[in-house]
C-alpha positions as CSV (number, residue, x, y, z in Angstrom):
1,X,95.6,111.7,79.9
2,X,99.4,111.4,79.8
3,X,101.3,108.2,81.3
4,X,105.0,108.8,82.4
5,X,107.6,105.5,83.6
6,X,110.3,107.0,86.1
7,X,113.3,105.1,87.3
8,X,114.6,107.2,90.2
9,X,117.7,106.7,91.4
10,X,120.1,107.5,95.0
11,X,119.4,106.6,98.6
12,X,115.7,106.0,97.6
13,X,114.6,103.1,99.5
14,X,114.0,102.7,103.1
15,X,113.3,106.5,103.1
16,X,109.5,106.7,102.6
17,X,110.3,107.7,99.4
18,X,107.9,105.5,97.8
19,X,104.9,106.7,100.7
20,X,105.8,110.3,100.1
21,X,105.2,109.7,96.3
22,X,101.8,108.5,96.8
23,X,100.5,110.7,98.8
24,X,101.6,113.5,96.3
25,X,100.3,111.6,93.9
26,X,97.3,111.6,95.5
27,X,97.4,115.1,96.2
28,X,97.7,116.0,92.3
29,X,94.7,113.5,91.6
30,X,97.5,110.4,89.4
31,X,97.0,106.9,89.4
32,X,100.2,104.5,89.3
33,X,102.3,102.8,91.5
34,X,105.9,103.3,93.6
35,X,107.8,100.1,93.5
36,X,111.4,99.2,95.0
37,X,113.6,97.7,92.4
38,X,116.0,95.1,93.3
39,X,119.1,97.4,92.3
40,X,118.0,100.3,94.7
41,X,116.2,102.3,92.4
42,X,112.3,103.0,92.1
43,X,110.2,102.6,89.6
44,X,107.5,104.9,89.4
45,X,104.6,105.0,86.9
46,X,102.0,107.7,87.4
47,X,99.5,108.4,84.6
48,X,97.0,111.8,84.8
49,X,96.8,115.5,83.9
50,X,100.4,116.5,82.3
51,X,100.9,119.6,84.2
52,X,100.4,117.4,87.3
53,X,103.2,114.6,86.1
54,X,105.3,117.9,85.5
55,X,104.8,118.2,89.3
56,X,105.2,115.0,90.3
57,X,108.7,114.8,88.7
58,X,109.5,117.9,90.4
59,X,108.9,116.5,93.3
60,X,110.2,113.7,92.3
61,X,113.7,114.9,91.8
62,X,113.9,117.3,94.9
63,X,114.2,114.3,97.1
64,X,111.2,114.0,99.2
65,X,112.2,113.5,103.1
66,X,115.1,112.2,103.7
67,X,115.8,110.6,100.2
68,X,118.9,111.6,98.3
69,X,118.2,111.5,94.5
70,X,120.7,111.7,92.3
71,X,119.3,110.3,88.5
72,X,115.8,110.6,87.3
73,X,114.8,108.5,84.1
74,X,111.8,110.1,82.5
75,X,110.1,108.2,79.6
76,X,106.3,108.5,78.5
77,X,104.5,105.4,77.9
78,X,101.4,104.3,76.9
79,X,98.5,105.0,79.9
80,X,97.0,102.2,81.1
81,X,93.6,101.1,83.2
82,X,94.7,102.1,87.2
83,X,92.5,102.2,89.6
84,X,94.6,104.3,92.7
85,X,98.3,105.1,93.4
86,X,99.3,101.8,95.0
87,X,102.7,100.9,96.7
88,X,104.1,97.8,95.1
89,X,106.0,95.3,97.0
């Protein structure tokens, strides 16, 4: 089990960019949460199989929907007890 913290960067809020990330998330079976950070970024934390964070980040830096990403932040961190893929507010 491998946790990863992503700051993701760009027109990334108000996008469904934290919705789409969830439910691929879901999709590759990680728990974690999307949240909106206050400078426009979004902090990401998804902790699971590593070929599936691969994925995620992948997806992640395609730019899901209509999102424009232009920085991705990758940092592996210690994995903690989540439950789901929640949506932070």
């Amino acid at each position: 089990m491998k946790c990863m913290h992503i700051i993701v960067s760009g027109r990334v809020q108000g996008v469904f960019f934290r919705a789409n990330v969830r439910n691929k998330a879901n999709e590759f079976g990680l728990k974690g949460y999307a949240k909106n950070l206050e400078n426009g970024d979004v902090e990401v934390v998804a902790q699971g199989n590593e070929d599936k964070l691969k994925e995620l980040v992948d997806f992640i830096k395609k730019g899901p929907g209509i999102a424009r990403v232009t920085g991705v932040q990758v940092k592996h961190k210690e994995p903690e007890n989540f439950k789901s893929f929640d949506i932070l507010h």
